[in-house]
MILO-748874 format. One record per atom (N, C-alpha, C): residue in three letters; x, y, z. Coordinates in steps of 0.05 Angstrom, whole numbers, plus 5000, padded with zeros to 4 digits. Each point is the difference from the previous one (the first is absolute). Layout:
<rs>
ALAXYZ;...
</rs>
This chain:
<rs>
UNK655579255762;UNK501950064979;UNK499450264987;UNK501650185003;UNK499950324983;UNK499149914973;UNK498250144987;UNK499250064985;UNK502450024966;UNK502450195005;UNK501549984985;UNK501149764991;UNK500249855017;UNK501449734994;UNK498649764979;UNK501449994975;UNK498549854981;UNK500349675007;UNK502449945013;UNK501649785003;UNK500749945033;UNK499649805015;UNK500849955026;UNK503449894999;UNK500249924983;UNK502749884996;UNK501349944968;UNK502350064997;UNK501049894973;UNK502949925001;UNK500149814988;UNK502149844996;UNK501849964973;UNK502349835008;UNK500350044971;UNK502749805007;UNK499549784965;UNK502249785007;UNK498949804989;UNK502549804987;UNK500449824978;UNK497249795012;UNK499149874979;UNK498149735001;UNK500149854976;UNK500649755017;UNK500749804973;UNK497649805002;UNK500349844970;UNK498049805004;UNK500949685008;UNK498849955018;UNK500949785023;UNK498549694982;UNK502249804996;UNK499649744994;UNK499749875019;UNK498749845007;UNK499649695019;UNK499949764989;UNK501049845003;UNK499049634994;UNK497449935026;UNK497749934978;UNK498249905021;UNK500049765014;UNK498950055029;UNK501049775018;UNK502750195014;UNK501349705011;UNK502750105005;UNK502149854982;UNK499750034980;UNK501349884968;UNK502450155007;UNK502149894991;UNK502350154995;UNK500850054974;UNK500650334995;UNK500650104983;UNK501249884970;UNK501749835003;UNK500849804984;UNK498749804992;UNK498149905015;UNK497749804992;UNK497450104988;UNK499850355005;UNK497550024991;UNK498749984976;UNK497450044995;UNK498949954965;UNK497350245005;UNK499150185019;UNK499450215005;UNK500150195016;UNK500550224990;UNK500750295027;UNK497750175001;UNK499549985023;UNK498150255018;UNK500450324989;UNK499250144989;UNK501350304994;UNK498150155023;UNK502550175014;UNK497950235013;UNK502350275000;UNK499150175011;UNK502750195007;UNK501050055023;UNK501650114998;UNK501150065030;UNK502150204999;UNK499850195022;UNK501950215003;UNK500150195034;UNK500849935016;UNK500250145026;UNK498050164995;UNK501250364984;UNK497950174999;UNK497150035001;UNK499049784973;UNK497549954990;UNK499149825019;UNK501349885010;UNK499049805030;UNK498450255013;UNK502050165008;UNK499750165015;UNK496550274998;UNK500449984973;UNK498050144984;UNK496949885003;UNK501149814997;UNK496949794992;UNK498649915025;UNK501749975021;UNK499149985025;UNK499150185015;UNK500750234992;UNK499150345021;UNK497450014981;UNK500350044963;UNK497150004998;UNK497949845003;UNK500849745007;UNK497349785016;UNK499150115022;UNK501550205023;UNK499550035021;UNK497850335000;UNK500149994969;UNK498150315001;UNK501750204992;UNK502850084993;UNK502450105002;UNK500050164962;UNK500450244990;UNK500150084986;UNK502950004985;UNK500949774987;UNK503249974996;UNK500550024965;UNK501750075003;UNK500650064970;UNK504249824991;UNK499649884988;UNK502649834994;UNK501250104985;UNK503650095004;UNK500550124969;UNK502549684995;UNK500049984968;UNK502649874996;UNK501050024967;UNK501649844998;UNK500850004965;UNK499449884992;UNK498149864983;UNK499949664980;UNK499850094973;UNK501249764993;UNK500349994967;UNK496749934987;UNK500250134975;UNK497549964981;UNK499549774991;UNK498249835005;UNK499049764995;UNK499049815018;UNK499349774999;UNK498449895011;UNK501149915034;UNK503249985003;UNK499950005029;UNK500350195005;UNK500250244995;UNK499850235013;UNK497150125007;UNK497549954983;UNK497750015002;UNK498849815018;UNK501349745002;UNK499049775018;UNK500450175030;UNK501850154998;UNK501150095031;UNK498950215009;UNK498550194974;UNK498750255010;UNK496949915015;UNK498749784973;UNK497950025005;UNK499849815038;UNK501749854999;UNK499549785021;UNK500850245024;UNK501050185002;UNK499850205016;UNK497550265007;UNK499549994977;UNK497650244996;UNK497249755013;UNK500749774984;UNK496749865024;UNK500350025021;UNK501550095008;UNK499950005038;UNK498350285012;UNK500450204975;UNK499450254999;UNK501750205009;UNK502349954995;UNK502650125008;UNK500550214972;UNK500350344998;UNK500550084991;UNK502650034977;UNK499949944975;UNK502549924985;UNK500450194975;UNK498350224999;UNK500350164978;UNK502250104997;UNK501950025018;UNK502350205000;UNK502249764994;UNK499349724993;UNK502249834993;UNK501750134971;UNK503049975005;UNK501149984967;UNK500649834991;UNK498750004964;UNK500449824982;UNK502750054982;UNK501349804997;UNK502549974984;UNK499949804987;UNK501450094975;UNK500549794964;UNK502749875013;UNK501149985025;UNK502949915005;UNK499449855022;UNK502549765012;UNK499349895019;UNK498049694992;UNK498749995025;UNK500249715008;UNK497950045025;UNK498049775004;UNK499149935025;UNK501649865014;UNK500550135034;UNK501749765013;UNK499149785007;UNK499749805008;UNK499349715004;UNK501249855023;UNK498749875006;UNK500049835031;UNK499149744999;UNK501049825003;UNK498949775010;UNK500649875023;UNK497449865008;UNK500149915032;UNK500249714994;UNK501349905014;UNK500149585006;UNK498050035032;UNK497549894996;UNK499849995041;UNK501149795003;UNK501150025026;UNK500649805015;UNK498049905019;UNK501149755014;UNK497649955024;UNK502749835021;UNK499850095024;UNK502149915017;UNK501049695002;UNK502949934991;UNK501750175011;UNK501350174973;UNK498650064975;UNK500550114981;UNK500150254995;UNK501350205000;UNK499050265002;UNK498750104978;UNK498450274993;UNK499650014972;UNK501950194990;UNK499050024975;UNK503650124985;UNK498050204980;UNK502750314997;UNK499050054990;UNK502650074970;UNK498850054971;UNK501450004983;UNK499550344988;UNK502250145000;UNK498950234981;UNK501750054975;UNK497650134984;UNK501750024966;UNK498750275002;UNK501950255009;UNK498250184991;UNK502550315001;UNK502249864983;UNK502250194993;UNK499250134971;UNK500650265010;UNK499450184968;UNK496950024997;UNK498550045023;UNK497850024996;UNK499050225001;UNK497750104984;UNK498550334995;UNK500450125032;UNK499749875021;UNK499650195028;UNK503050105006;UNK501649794995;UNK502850064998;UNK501350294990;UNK499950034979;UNK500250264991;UNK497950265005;UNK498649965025;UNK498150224998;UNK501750225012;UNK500450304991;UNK501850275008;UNK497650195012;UNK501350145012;UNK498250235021;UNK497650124972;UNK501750124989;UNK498650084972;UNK496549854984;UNK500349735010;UNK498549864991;UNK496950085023;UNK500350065017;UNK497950055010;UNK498850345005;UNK496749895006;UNK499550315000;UNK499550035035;UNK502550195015;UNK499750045019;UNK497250135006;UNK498550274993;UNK499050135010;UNK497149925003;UNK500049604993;UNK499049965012;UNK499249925033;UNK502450025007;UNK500049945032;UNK499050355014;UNK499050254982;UNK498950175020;UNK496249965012;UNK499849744990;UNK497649935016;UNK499449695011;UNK503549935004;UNK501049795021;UNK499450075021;UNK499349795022;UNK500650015028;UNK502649885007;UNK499849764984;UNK502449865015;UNK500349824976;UNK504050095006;UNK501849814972;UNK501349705013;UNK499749784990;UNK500449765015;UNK502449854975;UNK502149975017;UNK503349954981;UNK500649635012;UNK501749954985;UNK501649735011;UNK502850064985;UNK501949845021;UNK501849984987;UNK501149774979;UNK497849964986;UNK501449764974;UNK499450214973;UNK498650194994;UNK500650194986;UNK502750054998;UNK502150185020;UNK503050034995;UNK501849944993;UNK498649675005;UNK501549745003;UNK500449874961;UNK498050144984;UNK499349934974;UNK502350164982;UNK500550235004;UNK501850154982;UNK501750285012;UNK502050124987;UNK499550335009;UNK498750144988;UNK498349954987;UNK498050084995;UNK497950085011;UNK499649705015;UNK497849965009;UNK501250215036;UNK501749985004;UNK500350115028;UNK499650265001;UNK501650134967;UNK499750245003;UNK496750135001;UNK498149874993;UNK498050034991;UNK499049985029;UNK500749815021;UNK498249925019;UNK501450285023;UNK502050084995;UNK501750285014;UNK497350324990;UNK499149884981;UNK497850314985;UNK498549965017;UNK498049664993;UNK498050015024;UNK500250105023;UNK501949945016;UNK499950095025;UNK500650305008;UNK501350164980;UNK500350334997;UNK496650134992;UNK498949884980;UNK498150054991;UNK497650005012;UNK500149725024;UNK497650015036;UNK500050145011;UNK503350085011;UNK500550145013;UNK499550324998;UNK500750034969;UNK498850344993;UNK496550004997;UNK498249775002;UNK498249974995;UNK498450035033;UNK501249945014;UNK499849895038;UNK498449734995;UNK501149804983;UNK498549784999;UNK501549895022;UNK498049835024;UNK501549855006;UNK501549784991;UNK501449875014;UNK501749744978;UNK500449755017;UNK499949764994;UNK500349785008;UNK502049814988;UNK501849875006;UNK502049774980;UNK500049795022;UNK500249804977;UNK500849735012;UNK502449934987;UNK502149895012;UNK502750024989;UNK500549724990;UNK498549774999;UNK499849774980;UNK502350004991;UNK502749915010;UNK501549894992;UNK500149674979;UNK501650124981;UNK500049734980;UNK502349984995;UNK501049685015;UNK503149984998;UNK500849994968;UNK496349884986;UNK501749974960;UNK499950184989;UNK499750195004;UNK500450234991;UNK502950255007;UNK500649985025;UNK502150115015;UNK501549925025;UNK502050025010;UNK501150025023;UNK499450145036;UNK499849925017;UNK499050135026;UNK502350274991;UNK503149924988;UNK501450305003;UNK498450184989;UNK500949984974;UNK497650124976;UNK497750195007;UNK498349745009;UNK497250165005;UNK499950175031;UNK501949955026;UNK500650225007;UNK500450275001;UNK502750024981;UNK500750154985;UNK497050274990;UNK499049834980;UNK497850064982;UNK497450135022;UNK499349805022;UNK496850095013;UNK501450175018;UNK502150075015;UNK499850185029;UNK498950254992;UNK500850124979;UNK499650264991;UNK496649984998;UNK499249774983;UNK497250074998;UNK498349905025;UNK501049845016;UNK497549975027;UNK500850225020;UNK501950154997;UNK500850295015;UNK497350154994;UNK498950024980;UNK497350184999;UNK496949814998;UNK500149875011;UNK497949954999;UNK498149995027;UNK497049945004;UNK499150025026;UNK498849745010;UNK499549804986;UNK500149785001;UNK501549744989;UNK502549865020;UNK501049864985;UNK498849635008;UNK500349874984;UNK500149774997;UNK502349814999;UNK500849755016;UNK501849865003;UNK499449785009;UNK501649794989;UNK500349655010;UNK502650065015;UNK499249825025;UNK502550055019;UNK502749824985;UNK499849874982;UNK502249884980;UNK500950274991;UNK498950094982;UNK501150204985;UNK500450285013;UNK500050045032;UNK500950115018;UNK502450005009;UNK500549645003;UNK502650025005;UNK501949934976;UNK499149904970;UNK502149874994;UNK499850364980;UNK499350164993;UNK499750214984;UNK500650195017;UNK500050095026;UNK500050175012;UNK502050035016;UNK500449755000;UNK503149925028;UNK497949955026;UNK498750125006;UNK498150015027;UNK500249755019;UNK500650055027;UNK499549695016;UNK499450065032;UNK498749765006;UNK498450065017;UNK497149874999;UNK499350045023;UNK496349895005;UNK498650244976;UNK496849955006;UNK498850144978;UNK500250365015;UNK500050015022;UNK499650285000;UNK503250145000;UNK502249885003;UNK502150114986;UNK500550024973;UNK499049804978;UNK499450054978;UNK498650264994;UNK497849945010;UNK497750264987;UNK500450245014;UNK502950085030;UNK501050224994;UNK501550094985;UNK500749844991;UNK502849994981;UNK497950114978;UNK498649864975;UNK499250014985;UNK497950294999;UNK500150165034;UNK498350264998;UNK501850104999;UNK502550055011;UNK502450145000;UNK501250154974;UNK499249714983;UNK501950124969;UNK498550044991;UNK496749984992;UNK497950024984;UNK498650335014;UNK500150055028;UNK498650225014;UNK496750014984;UNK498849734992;UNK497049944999;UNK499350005026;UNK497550214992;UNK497949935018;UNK498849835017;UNK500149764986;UNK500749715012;UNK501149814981;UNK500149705012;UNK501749854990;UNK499249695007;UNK499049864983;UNK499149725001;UNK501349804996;UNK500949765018;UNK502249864996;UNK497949714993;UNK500849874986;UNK497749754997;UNK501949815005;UNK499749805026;UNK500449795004;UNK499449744998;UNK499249954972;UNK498649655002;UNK497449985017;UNK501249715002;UNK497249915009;UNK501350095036;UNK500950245007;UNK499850085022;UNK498250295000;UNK498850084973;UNK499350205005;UNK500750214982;UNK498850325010;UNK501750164996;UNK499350315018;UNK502650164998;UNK499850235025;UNK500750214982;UNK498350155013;UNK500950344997;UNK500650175015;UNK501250214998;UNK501250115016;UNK500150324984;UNK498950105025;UNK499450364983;UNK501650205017;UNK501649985024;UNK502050095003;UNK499549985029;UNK497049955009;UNK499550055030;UNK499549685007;UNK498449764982;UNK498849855009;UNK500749804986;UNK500349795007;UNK500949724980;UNK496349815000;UNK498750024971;UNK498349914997;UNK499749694991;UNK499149855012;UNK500849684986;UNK497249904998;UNK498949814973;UNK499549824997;UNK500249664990;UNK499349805002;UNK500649774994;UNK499549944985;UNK500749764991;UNK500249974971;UNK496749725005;UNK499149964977;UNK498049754996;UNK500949764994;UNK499549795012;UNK499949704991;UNK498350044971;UNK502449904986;UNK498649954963;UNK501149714995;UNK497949974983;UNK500749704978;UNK501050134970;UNK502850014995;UNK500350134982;UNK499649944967;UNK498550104979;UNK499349964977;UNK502250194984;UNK500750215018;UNK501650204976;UNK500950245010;UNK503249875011;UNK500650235017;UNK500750264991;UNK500350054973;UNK500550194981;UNK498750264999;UNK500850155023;UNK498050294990;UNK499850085029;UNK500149725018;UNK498750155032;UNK501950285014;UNK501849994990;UNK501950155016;UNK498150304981;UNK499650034979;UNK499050244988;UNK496250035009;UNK500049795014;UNK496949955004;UNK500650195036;UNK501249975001;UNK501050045034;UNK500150334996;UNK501950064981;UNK500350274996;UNK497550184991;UNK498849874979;UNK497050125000;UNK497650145025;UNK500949625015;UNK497750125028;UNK502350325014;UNK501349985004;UNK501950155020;UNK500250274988;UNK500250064970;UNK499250214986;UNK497450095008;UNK498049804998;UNK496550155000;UNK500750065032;UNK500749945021;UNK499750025031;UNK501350235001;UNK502550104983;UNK501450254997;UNK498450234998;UNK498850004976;UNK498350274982;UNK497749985022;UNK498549845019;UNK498649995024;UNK501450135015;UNK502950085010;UNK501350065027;UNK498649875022;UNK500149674988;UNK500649825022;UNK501949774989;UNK501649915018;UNK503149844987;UNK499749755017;UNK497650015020;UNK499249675008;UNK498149934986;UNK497950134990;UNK497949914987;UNK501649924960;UNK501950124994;UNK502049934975;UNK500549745015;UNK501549995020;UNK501149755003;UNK499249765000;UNK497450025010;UNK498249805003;UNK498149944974;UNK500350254979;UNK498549954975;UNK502449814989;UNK502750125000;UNK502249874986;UNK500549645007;UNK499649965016;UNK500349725022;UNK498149794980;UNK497350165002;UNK498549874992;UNK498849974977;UNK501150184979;UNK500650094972;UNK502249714984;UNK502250035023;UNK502349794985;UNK498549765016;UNK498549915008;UNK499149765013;UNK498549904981;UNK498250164993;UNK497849974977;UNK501949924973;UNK501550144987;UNK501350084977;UNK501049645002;UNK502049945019;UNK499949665008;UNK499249824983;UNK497350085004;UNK498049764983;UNK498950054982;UNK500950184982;UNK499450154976;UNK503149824977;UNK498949904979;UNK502149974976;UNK500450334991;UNK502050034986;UNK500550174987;UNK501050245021;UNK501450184983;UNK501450235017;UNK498250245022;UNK498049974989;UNK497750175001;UNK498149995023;UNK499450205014;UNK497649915026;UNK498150104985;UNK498249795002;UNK497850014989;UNK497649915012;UNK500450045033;UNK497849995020;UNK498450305002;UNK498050035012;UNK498650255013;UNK501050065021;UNK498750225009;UNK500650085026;UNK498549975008;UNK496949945002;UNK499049785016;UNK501049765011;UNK501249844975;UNK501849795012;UNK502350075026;UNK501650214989;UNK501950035026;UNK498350105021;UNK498250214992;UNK498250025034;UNK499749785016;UNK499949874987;UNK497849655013;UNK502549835013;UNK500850064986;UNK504349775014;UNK500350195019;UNK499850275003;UNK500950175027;UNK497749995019;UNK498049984991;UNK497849915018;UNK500549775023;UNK500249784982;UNK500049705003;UNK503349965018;UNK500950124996;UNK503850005002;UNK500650125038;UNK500749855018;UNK502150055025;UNK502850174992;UNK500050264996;UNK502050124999;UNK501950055023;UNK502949995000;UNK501350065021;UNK501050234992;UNK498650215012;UNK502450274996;UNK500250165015;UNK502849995008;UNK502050275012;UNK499650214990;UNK499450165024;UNK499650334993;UNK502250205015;
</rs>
């Protein structure tokens, strides 16, 4: 890593604080809630810096105790947060989970309209700190929050790009938040510039129009994006990449699931670190086994080592196409 570079990655994007009923209590019956946080981004954050990863989180929270509950429960991970903004306006957003256990699904509840991240404007941040970025890492549920918030997430990506940060998005479609039209509409422009994209083959086809097996998807999805490459995540079939010459695949792990909440950003973590490596099988196989782990983790958060995932890729029969 050059010397210039203060930061391996920085992010930036709403985190709310997440309720549970302990057990698998349902929401309506309960008489105590689990508090933790949760936010794609900071998923995303907290997991690159477990892996050794120099990350820095930007977002908006309000002044007081859940907004402090959210900084500090981010900063223990050792994830950079000085550049967060504080606001006398707004609201923490909020989440609550019901688990389920089959044939029950779990559910999730959000209260988190008019919240401080909501209103965050380009203005609110200090770009010039991305001139000792390597790499800016986006989702699409940011856009999905305000015009505000889109216009703001349109700077970031001018601001990488005048920076030569590279860039990464995962396009995390959220039907409660917006429409597949809508958020169409909204991401083509922004996964047009980026060099690594991220995708669920759901939100491939029902957001993109896209159809087809996975490697007509993920030409499709290089076509309009023109990333560098392009990761399609298939369930428990897996997931492939595809860098314009080679379709890369790994499988997914047999898990006993404790908390499926976070794996898909646990996935994107490994596949980011395998990136800034310029290796996109060795991402894949961190990512595989990143969201495998994340599994049997409560809370939004991977909060394993990388020893641990060494040891599951060790231990682990991989099938992968090269």
């Amino acid at each position: 890593m050059p010397e210039e570079f203060t930061h391996d990655v920085w992010t930036m994007g709403e985190t709310m604080v997440r309720f549970t009923p302990r057990g698998f209590t349902r929401l309506e019956d309960a008489h105590e809630l689990e508090v933790r946080t949760g936010g794609a981004e900071s998923n995303i954050a907290i997991a690159l810096a477990r892996l050794g990863l120099r990350v820095a989180w930007v977002s908006k929270l309000p002044r007081g105790p859940l907004g402090s509950l959210v900084a500090r429960r981010i900063r223990s991970h050792g994830v950079d947060i000085d550049h967060l903004v504080w606001s006398d306006h707004g609201r923490a957003g909020l989440y609550f989970i019901e688990p389920g256990a089959a044939p029950r699904p779990t559910r999730v509840l959000y209260d988190r309209a008019h919240s401080a991240a909501s209103t965050l404007e380009p203005s609110d941040i200090d770009w010039d700190v991305l001139d000792t970025v390597r790499h800016v890492h986006l989702t699409g549920i940011t856009p999905a929050l305000s015009a505000s918030c889109l216009r703001t997430m349109e700077r970031a990506l001018t601001e990488a790009r005048k920076r030569h940060c590279t860039v990464s998005f995962d396009v995390n479609f959220r039907a409660r938040l917006w429409g597949p039209a809508a958020a169409r509409v909204a991401l083509a422009p922004l996964v047009a510039r980026v060099d690594l994209l991220i995708c669920t083959e759901a939100d491939a086809r029902v957001v993109f129009q896209l159809s087809g097996g996975y490697q007509e998807l993920l030409r499709g999805l290089a076509a309009m994006s023109h990333a560098r490459a392009v990761a399609l995540t298939l369930g428990s079939n897996g997931a492939v990449v595809y860098d314009g010459d080679r379709y890369l695949q790994s499988s997914a792990f047999e898990v006993s699931v404790v908390d499926r909440i976070g794996a898909g950003d646990a996935f994107g973590a490994g596949l980011i670190w395998g990136y800034l490596r310029d290796d996109l099988q060795l991402g894949l196989n961190y990512g595989m086994a990143m969201a495998a782990l994340k599994h049997s983790i409560p809370g939004d958060e991977f909060s394993a080592t990388q020893e641990e995932v060494e040891s599951l890729l060790e231990s682990a029969v991989l099938e992968i196409q090269r």
